[in-house]
C-alpha positions in Angstrom: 213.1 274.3 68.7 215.2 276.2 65.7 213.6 277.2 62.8 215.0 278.8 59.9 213.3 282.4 58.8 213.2 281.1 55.0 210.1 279.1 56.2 208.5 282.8 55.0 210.4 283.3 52.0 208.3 281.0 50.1 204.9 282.9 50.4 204.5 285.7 48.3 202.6 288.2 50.2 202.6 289.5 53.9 199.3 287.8 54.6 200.3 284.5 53.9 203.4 285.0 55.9 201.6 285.6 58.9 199.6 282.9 58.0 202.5 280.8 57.7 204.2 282.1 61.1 200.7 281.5 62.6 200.6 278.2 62.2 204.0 277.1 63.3 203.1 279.1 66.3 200.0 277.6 66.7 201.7 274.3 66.7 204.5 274.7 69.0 202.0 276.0 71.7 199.8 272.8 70.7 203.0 270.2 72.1 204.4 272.8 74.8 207.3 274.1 73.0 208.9 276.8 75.3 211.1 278.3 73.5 211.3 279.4 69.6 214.5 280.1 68.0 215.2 282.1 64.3 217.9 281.9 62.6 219.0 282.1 59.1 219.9 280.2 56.8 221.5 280.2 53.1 218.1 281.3 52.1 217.0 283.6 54.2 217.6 287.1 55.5 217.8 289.4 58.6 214.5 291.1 57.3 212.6 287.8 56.9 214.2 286.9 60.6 213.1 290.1 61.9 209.4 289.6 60.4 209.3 286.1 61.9 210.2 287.0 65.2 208.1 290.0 65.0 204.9 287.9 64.4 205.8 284.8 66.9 206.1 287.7 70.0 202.6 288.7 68.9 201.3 285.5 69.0 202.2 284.4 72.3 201.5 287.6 74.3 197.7 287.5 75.7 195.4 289.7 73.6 194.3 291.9 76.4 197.7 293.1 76.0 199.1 293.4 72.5 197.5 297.0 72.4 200.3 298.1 74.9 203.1 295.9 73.7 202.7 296.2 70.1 202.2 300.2 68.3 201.1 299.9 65.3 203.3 298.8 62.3 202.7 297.7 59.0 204.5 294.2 59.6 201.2 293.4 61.9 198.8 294.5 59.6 197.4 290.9 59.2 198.1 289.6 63.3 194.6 289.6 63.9 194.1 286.4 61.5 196.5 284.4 63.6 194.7 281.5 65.3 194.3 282.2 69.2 196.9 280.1 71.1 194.0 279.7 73.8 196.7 279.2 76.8 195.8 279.8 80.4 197.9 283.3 80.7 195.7 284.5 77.5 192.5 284.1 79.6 191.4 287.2 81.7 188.9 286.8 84.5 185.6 288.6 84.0 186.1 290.4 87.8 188.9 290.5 90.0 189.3 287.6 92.4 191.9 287.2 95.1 194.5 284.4 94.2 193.9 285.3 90.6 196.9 284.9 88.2 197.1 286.9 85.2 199.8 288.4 82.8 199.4 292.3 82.9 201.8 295.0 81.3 203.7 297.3 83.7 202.7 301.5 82.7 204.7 303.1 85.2 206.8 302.7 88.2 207.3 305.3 91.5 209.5 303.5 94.1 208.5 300.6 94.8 205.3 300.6 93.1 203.9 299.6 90.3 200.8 300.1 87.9 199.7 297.3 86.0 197.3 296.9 83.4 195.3 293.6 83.7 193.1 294.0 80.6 189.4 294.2 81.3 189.9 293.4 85.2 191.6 297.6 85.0 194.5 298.6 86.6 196.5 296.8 89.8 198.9 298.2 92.1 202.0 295.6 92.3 204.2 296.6 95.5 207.6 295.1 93.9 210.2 296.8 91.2 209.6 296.1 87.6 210.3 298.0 84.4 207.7 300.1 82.7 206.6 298.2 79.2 207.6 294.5 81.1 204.9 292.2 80.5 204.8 290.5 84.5 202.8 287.5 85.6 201.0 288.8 88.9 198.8 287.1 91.8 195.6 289.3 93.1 196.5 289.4 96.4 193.4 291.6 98.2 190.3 293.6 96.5 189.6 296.4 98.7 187.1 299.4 97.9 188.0 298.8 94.1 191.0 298.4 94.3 193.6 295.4 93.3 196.9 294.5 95.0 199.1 292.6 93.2 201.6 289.8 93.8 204.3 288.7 91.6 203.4 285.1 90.6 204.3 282.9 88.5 202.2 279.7 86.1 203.8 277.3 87.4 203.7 273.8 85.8 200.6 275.2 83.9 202.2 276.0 79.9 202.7 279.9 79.5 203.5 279.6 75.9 206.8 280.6 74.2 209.5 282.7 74.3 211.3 283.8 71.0 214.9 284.3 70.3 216.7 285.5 67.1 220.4 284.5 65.9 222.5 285.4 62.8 223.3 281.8 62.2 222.5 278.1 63.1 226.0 277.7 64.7 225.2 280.4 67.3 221.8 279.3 68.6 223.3 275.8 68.9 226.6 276.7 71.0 223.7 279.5 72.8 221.5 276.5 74.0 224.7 274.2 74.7 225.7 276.7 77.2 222.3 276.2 79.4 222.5 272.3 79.4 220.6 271.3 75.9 220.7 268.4 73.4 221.0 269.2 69.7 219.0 266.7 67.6 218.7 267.8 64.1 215.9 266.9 61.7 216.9 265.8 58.3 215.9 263.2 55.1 219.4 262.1 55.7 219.0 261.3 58.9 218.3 258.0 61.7 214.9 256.5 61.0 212.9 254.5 63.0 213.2 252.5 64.8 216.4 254.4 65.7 214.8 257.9 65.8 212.6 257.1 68.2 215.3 255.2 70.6 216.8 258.8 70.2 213.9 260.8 71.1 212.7 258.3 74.1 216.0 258.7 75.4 216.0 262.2 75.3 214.5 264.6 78.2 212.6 267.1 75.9 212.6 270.0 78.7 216.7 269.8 77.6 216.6 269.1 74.1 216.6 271.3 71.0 215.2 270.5 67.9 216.4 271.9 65.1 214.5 272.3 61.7 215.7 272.7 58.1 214.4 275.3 55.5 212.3 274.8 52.2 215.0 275.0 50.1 217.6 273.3 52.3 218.1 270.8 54.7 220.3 271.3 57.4 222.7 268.9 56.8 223.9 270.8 53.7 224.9 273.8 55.3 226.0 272.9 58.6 228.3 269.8 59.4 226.7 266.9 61.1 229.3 266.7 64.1 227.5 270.1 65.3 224.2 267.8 66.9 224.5 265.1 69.0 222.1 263.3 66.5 220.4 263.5 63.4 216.9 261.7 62.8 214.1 261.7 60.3 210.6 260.7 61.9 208.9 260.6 58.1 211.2 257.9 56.1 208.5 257.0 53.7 207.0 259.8 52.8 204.6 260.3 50.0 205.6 263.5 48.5 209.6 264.7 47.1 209.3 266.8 49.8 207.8 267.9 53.2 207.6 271.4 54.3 209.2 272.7 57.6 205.9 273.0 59.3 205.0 269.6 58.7 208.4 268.3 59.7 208.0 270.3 62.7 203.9 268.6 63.3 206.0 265.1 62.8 208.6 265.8 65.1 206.7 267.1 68.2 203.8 264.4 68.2 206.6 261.6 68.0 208.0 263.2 71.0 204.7 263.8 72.6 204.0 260.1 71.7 207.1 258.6 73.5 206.7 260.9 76.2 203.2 259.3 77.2 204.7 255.9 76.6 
């Protein structure tokens, strides 16, 4: 999915920010997004962008590791106060088991070894090149006198949580994920409604699709032309209120799709 950075714009203070950023995190991991990315719009900047993707990254990287990814900074004073994403790579076993999987954060490198930090499990050795500070998705692969041998592994079809990209404008994350095979469907008031939105999301593969989401001051139809998505639908064509925010547009959105999907 694209969001616009300006989602932050409208909270005054750096708590509610990451507040804000929180939740849409939160809700992306919630219907299996996999990939996250900022851009800006009229009204936002390369600051807010920066912030956005700053707090998303911490979000989705297990907590036995943010220590070692993240130094200290002032942007992350309020992290902690994000809700837990709660997916399987955030999850540490309490002792090391062979055929483990786990998400540890490479320290240092001689050869063609590795040590890896697994979080409370300690320290692996992983017998394959990797870069020191990569975050690396391992298998324990023996347990012998204390200590762990490591596989590179992978989740699988189990959700690892999102990735997050940043781009200067709208019009370069679209012709960015056009290039790898996606669908552009654009949210907007202006937009299909049902019954025609949901013809366009059921005949959609959402593993290919990007959605893209408007700001709270803007939608995207009035800053980018409507020939730049293959369509453009509103999933809330009666709502209640002269507006709905970007987060709950986004809530809308995903649970349509997850709706069709299980149809």
């Amino acid at each position: 999915m694209a969001l616009p950075s300006s989602i932050l714009r409208v909270e005054p203070t750096l708590l509610l920010k990451t507040l804000k950023a929180g939740q849409v995190g939160r809700v992306a991991a919630i219907y299996r997004v996999d990939e996250i990315a900022v851009y800006e719009d009229p009204d936002s900047s390369p600051r807010l962008s920066r912030l956005l993707q700053l707090l998303l990254n911490y979000q989705a990287t297990p907590p036995h590791l943010k220590k070692r990814v993240f130094p200290l900074r002032r942007e992350l004073k309020y992290a902690s106060l994000m809700p837990p994403l709660k997916i399987p790579s955030h999850t540490v076993p309490a002792e090391p088991k062979v055929g483990a999987i786990l998400d540890g954060y490479v320290e240092s490198c001689s050869g063609k070894s590795c040590r890896v930090f697994l979080g409370s499990v300690g320290y692996g050795v992983l017998r394959s090149r990797a870069r020191p500070g990569e975050v690396v998705t391992v298998k324990i692969g023996e347990v012998r006198s204390g200590r762990i041998v490591l596989e590179k592994a992978s989740w699988g079809e189990l959700y690892n949580g999102f990735s997050v990209s940043r781009f200067k404008r709208l019009e370069e994350a679209v012709t960015s994920f056009r290039r790898r095979g996606y669908r552009v469907i654009a949210t907007d008031k202006k937009g299909l409604c049902p019954p025609e939105s949901w013809k366009v999301l059921a005949e959609t593969p959402s593993a290919k699709t990007l959605i893209v989401f408007g700001g709270p001051y803007k939608g995207v139809l009035e800053y980018t032309n409507p020939h730049l998505y293959d369509s453009v639908i509103n999933v809330i064509p009666r709502q209640g209120t002269e507006t709905v925010r970007t987060e709950e547009a986004l809530l809308a959105t995903l649970e349509a799709i997850s709706v069709l999907e299980s149809l």
